[in-house]
N, C-alpha and C positions, 0 to 999 in steps of 0.2 A: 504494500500500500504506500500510496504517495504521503511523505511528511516533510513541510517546511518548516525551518527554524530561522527566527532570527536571533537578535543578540537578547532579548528577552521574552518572545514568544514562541509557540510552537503552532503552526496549523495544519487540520486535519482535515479532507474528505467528509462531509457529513457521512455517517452512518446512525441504520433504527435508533442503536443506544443514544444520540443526541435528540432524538425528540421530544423528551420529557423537558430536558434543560432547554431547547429552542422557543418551545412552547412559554417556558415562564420566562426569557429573554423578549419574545416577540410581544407578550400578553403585558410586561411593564407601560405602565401609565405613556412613560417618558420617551421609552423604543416606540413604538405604536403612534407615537402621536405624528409621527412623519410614515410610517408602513401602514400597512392593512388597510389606509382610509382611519387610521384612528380607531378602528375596531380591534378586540383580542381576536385573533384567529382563530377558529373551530381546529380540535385539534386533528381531524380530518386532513385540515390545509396545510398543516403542518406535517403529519406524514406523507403527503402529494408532492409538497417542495423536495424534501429529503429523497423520496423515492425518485422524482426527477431530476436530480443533484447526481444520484450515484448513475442514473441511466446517461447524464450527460457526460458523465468521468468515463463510462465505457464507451460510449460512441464519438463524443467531440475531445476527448480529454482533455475536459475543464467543465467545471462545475461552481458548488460553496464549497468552504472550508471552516469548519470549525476552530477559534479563538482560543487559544490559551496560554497562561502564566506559566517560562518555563518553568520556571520554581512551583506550580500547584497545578502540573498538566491534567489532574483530574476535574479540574472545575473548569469548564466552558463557559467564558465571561463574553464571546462573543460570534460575529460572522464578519466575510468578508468573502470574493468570489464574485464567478460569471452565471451569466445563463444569455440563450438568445433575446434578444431586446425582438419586443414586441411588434415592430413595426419593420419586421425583415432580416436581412441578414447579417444584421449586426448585433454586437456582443454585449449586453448591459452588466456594469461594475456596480456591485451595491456591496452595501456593512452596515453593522452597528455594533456597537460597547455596549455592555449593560452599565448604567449609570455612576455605580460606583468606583467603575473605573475611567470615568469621565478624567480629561484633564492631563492624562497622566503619555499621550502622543500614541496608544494602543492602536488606535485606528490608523493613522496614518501609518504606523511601523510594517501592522498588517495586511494594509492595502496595497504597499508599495510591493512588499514581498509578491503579495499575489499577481501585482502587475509583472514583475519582472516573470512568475512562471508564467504567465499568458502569451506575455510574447517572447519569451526566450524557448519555453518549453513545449507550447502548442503551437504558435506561428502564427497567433494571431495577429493584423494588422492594424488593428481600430477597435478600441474600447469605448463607448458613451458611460454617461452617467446621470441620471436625472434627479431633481431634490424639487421639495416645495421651496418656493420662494422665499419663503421665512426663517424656513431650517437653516442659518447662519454656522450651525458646528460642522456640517457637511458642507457647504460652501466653503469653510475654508479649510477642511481637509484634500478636498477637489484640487482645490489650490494651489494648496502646498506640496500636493502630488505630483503639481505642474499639469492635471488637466485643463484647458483652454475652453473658455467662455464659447458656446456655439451658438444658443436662440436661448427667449425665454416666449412661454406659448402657455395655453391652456391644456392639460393633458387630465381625462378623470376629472373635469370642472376644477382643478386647479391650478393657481397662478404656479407656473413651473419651468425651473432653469434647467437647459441642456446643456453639458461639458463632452466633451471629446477628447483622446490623445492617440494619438500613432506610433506605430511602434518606431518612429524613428526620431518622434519628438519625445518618446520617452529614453529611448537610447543618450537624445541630448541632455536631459535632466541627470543622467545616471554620470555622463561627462562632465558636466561642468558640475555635479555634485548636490547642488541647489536645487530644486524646482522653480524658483523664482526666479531664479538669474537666466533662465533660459528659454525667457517668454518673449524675447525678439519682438519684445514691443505691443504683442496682442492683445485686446481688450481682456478685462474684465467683467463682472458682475455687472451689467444694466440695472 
């Protein structure tokens, strides 16, 4: 099985056994209020993600990854990962922390990781990302990822920001080190 590490987490492959924990990650007040529409997911929905997670690991090899502390790799504190974006054939990046590890750069550490197997290890060429307009902690995770500002639109009757990156503008972020420094000028956040 595929295991990424970085310098303090570890990510895993959704597997059954995550369900129980995704389930009370996704059902939090504070996760939720940007996922499901703001609803807890039925936990139906939540073994449909998972079981679509591990079909996408065998067919497109890429999926979610399960969050974790390498120091307490038994507690799944979050997600991060691919699935196809909704609107064809491209690749939608999504995460979230469970709250109390807000603040602490998990998301972003996780995300990057995951970008780098995307395009290094499946060949992907183009990641999207979408967030409500409001959700500001995702906005500037996106950011700092060096994903690049693309439209903002109505999506699911919400006001909603699209981000993009390439695997060749992510190669430049990984070069010059920064995410920011290797925004060649392109907009932000409208």
């Amino acid at each position: 099985m595929i295991e990424l590490s970085t310098q303090r987490l570890v990510l895993r492959p959704f597997v059954m056994d995550d369900v129980d924990a995704l389930h009370a990650l996704w059902g939090d007040r504070e996760v939720r209020r940007y996922l499901f529409s703001g609803e807890v997911p039925a936990m139906e929905r939540v073994v449909g993600i998972v079981e679509d997670s591990v079909r996408s690991f065998d067919s497109q090899g890429y999926g979610f990854f399960s969050v974790r502390l390498s120091a307490a790799p038994e507690e799944l504190i979050g997600f991060t990962g691919f699935r196809p974006f909704e609107d064809g054939d491209e690749v939608e990046l999504l995460f979230a922390i469970a709250p109390p590890h807000w603040g602490r750069g998990y998301a972003t550490e996780a995300t990057r990781e995951a970008l780098r197997f995307g395009f290094a290890e499946c060949g992907l060429s183009r990641v999207v990302a979408t967030t409500d307009t409001p959700n500001q902690r995702s906005v500037q995770v996106l950011q700092r990822l060096g994903l690049f500002f693309d439209q903002r639109r109505e999506r699911h009757g919400l006001d909603t920001v699209y981000f993009a990156m390439t695997v060749e503008e992510f190669g430049a972020t990984q070069a010059v080190g920064r995410a920011g420094e290797a925004r060649n000028g392109r907009v932000g956040v409208a």
